[in-house]
VEXGU-491038 format. One line per field, with one value per residue: residue number from 0; x, y, z of N, C-alpha, C, O in turn. Coordinates in nm, 4 decimals. Each point is the difference from the previous one (the first is absolute). Layout:
num = c(NUM | ...) $
nxx = c(X | ...) $
nyy = c(Y | ...) $
nzz = c(Z | ...) $
caxx = c(X | ...) $
cayy = c(Y | ...) $
cazz = c(Z | ...) $
cxx = c(X | ...) $
cyy = c(Y | ...) $
czz = c(Z | ...) $
oxx = c(X | ...) $
oyy = c(Y | ...) $
ozz = c(Z | ...) $
END
This chain:
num = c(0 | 1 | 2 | 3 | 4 | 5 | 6 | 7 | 8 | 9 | 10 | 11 | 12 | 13 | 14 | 15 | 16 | 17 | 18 | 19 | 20 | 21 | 22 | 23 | 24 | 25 | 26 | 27 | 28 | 29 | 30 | 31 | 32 | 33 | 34 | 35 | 36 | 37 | 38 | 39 | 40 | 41 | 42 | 43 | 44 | 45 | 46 | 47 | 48 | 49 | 50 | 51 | 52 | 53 | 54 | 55 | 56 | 57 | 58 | 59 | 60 | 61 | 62 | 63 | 64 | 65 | 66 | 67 | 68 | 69 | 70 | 71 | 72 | 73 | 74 | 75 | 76 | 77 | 78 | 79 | 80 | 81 | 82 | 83 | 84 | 85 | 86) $
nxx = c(0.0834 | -0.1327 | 0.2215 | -0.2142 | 0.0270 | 0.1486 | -0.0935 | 0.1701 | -0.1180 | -0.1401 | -0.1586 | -0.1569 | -0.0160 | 0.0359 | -0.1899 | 0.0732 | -0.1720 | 0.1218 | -0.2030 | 0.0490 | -0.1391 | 0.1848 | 0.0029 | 0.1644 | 0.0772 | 0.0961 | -0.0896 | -0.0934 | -0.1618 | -0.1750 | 0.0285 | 0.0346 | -0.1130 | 0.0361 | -0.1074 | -0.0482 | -0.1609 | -0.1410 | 0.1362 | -0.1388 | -0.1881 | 0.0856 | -0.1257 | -0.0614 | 0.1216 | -0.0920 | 0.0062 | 0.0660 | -0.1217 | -0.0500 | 0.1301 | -0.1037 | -0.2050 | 0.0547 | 0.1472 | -0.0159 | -0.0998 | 0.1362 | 0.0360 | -0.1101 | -0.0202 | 0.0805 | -0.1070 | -0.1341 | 0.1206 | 0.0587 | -0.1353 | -0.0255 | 0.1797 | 0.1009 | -0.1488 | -0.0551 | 0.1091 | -0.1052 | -0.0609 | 0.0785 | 0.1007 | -0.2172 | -0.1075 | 0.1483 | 0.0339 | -0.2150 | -0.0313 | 0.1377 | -0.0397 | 0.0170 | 0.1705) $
nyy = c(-0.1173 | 0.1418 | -0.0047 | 0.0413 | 0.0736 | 0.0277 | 0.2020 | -0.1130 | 0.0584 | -0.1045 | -0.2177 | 0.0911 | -0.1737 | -0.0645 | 0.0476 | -0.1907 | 0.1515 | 0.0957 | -0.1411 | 0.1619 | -0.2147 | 0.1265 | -0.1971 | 0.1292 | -0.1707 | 0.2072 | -0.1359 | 0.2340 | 0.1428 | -0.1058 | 0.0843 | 0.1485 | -0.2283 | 0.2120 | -0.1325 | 0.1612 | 0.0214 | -0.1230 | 0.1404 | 0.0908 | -0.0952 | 0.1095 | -0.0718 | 0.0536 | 0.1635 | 0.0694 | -0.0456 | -0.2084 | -0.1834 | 0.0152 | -0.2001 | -0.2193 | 0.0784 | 0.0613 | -0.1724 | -0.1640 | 0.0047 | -0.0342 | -0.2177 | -0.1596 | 0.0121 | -0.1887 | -0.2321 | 0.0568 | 0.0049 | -0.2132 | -0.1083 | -0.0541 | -0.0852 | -0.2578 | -0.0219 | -0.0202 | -0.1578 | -0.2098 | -0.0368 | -0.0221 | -0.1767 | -0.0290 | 0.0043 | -0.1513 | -0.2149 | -0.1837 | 0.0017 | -0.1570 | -0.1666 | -0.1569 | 0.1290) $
nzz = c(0.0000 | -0.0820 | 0.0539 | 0.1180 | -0.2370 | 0.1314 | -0.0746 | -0.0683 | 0.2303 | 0.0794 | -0.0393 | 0.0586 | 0.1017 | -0.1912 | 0.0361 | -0.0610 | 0.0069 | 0.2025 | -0.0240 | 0.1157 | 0.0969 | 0.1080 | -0.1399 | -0.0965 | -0.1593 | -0.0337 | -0.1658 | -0.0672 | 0.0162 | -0.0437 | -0.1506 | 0.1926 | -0.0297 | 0.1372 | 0.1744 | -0.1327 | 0.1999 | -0.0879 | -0.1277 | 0.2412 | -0.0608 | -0.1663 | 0.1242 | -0.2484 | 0.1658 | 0.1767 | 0.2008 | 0.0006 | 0.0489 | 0.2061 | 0.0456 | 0.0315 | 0.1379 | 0.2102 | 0.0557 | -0.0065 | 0.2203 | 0.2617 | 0.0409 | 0.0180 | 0.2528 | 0.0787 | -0.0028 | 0.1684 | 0.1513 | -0.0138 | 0.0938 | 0.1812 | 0.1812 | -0.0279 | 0.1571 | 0.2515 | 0.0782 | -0.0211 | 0.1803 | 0.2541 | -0.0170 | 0.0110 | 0.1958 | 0.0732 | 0.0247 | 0.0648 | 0.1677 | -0.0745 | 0.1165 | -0.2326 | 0.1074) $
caxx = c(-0.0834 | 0.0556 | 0.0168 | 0.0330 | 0.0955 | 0.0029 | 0.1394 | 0.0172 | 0.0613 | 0.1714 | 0.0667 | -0.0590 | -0.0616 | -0.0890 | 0.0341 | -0.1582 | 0.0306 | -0.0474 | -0.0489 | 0.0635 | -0.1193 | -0.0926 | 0.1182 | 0.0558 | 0.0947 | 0.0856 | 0.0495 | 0.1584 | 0.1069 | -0.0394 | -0.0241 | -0.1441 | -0.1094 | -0.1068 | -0.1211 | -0.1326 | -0.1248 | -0.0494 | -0.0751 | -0.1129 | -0.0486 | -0.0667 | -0.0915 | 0.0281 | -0.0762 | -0.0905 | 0.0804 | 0.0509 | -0.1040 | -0.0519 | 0.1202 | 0.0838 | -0.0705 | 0.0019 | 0.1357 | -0.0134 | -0.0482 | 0.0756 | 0.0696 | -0.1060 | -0.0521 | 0.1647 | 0.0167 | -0.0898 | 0.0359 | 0.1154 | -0.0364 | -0.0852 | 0.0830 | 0.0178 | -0.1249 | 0.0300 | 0.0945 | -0.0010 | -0.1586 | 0.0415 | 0.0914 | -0.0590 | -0.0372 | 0.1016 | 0.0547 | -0.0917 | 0.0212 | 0.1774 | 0.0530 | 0.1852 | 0.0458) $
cayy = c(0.1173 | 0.1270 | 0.1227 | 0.1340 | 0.0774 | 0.1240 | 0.0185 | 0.0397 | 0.1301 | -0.0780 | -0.0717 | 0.0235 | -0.1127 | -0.0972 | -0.1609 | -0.0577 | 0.0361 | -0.1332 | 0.0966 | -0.0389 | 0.1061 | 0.1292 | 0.0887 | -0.0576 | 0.0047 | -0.0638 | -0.1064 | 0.0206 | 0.1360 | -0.0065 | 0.0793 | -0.0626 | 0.2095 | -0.0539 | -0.0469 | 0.0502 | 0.0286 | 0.1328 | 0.1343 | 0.0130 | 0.0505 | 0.1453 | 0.0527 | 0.1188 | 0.0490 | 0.0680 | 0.1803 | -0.0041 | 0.0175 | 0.1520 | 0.1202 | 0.0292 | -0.0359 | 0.1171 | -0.0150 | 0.0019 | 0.1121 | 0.1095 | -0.0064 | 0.0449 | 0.1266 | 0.0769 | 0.0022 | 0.0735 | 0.1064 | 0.0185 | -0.0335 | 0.0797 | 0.1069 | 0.0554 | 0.0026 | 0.1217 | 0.0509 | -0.0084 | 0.1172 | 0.1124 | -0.0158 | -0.0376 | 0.1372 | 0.1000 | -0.0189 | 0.0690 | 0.1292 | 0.0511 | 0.0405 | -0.0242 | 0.0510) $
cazz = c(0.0000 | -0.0482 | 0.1115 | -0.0251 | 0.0584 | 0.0182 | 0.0064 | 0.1466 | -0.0478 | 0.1108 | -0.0852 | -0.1111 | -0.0410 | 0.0371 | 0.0742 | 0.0863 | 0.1449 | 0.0606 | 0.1035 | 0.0869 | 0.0948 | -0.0309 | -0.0617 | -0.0749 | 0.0356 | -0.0871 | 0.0208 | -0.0488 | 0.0429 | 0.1346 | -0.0346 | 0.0107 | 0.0657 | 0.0481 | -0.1144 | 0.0661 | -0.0707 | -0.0755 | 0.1009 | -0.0149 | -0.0998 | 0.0366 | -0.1127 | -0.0103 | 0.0840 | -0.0528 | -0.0114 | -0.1012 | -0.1091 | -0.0341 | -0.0069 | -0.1213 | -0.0860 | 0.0462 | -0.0772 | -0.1188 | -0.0327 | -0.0675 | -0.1287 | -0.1230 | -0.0089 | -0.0170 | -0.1149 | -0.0438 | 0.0790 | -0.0587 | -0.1571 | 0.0112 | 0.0147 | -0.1650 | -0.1106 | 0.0181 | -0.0719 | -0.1666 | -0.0226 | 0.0198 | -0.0865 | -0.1006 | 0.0035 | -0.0439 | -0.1540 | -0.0142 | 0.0288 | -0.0176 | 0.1389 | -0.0022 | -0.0699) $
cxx = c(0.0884 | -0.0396 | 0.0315 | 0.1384 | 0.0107 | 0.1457 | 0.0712 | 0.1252 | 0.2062 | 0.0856 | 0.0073 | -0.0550 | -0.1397 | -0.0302 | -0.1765 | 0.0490 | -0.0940 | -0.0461 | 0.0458 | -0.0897 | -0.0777 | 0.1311 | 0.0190 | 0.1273 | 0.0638 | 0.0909 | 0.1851 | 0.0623 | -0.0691 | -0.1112 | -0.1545 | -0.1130 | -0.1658 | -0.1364 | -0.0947 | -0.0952 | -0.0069 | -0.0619 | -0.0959 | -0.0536 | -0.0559 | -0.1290 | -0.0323 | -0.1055 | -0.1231 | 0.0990 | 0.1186 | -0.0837 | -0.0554 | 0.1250 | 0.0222 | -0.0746 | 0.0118 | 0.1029 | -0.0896 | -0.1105 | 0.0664 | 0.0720 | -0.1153 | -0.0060 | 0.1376 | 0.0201 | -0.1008 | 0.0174 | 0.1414 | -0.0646 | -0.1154 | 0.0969 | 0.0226 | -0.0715 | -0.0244 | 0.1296 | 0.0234 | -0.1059 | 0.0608 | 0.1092 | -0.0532 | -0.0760 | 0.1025 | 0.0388 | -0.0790 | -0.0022 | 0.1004 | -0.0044 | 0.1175 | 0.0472 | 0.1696) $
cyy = c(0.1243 | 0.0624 | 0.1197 | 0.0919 | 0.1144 | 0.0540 | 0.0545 | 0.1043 | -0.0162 | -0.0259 | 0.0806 | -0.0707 | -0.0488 | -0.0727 | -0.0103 | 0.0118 | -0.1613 | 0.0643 | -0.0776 | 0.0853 | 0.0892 | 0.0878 | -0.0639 | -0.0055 | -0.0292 | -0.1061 | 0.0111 | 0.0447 | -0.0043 | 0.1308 | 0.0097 | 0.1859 | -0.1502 | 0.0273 | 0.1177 | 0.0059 | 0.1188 | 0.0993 | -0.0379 | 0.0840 | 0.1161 | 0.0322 | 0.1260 | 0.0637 | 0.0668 | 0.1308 | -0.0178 | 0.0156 | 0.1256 | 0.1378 | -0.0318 | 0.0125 | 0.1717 | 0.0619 | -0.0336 | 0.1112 | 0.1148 | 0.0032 | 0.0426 | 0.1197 | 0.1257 | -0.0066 | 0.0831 | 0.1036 | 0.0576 | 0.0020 | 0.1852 | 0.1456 | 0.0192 | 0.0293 | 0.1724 | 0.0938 | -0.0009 | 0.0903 | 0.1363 | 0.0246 | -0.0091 | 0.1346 | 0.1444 | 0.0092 | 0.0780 | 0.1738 | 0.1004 | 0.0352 | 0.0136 | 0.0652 | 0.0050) $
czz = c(0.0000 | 0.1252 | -0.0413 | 0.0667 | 0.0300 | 0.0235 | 0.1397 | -0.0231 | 0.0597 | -0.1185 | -0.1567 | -0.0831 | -0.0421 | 0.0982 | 0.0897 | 0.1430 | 0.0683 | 0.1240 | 0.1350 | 0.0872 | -0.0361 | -0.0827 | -0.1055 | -0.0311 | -0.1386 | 0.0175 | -0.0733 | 0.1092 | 0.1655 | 0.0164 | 0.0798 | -0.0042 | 0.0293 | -0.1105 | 0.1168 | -0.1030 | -0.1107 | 0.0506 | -0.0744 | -0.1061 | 0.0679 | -0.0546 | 0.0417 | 0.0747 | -0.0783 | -0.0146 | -0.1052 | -0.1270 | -0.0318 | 0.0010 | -0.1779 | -0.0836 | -0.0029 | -0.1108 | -0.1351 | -0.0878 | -0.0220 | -0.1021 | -0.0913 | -0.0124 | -0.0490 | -0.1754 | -0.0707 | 0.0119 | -0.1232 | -0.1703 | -0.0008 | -0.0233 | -0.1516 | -0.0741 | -0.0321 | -0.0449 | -0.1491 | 0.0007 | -0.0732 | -0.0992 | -0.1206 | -0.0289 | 0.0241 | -0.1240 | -0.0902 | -0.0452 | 0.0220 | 0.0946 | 0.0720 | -0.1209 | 0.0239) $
oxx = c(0.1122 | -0.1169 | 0.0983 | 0.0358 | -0.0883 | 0.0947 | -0.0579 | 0.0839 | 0.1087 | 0.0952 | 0.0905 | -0.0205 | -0.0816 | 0.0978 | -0.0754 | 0.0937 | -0.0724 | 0.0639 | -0.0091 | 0.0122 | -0.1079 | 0.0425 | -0.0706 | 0.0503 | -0.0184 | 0.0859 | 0.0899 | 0.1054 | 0.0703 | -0.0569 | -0.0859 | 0.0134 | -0.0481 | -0.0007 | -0.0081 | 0.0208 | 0.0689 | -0.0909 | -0.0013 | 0.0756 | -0.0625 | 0.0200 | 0.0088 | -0.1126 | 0.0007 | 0.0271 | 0.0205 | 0.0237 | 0.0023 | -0.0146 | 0.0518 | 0.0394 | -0.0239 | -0.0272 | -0.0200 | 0.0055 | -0.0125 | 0.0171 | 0.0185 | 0.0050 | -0.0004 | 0.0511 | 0.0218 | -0.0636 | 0.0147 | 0.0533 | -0.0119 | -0.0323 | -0.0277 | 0.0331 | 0.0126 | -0.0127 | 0.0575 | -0.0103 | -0.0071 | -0.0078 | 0.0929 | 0.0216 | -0.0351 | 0.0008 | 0.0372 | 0.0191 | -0.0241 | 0.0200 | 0.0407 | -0.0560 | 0.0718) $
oyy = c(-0.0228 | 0.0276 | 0.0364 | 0.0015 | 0.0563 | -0.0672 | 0.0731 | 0.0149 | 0.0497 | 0.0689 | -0.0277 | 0.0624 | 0.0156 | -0.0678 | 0.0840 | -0.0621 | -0.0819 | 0.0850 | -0.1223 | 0.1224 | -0.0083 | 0.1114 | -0.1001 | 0.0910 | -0.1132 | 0.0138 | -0.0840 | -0.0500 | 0.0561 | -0.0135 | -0.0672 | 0.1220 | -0.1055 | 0.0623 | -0.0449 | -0.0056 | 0.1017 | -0.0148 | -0.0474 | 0.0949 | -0.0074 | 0.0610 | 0.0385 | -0.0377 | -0.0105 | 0.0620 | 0.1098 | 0.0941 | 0.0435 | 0.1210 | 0.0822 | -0.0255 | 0.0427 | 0.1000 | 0.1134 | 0.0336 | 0.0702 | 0.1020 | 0.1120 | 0.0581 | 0.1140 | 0.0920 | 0.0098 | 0.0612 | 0.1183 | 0.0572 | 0.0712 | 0.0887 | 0.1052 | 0.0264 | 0.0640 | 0.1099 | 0.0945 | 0.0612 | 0.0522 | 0.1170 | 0.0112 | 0.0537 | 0.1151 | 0.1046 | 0.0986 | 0.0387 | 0.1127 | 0.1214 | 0.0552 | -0.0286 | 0.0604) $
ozz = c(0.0451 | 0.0267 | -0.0647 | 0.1177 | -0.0647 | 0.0410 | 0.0804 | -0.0888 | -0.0290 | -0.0367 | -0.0788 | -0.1041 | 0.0909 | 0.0313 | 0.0491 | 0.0502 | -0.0566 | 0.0621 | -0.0107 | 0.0030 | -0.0587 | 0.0308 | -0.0120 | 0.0659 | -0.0447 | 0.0870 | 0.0033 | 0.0394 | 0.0840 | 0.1083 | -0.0571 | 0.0094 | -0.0411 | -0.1062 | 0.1143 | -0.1212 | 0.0075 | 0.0816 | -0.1135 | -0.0207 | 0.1057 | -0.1051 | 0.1166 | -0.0325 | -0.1227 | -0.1028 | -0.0518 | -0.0758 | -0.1152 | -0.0179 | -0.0755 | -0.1138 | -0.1130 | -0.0663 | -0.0436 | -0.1183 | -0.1003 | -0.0667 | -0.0477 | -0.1084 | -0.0466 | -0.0638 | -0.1207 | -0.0858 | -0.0306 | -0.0951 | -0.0997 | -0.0790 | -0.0575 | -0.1156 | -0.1045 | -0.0539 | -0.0539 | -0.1062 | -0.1112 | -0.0372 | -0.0799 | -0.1086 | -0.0258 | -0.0648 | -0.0636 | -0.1153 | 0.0433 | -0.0011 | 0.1023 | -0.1059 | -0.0797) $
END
């Protein structure tokens, strides 16, 4: 059967670590790190959810706000021209 390998950082190597308890142990170089649990899954708060739903509005409103600033300005730039306001 095909043991999985991983690389170890000691040896620099390949090699199928061998779990020895609550650890594991390169079988080249001696090499060990212990085995802990996975951090717990976070799921996302209500007060995170409405901060980013808050965040994506300002962004909208910032991009409106900016599309709105050039619009006005090609206005104003379009009615000078207009009217040789620039000389």
């Amino acid at each position: 059967m095909n043991e999985a390998v991983a690389f170890c950082p000691q040896c620099k190597n390949d090699v199928a670590f061998v779990t020895v308890g609550n650890s594991r142990k390169c079988p080249a170089c001696g090499f060990q790190f212990k085995l802990t649990d996975p951090p717990p899954i976070s799921t996302p708060s209500a007060g995170s959810e409405m901060m980013s739903v808050f965040r994506v509005l300002l962004m909208v409103l910032l991009i409106m706000a900016g599309m709105a600033a050039v619009g006005v300005g090609v206005l104003f730039a379009g009615c000078a021209l207009l009217t040789g306001g620039f000389h």
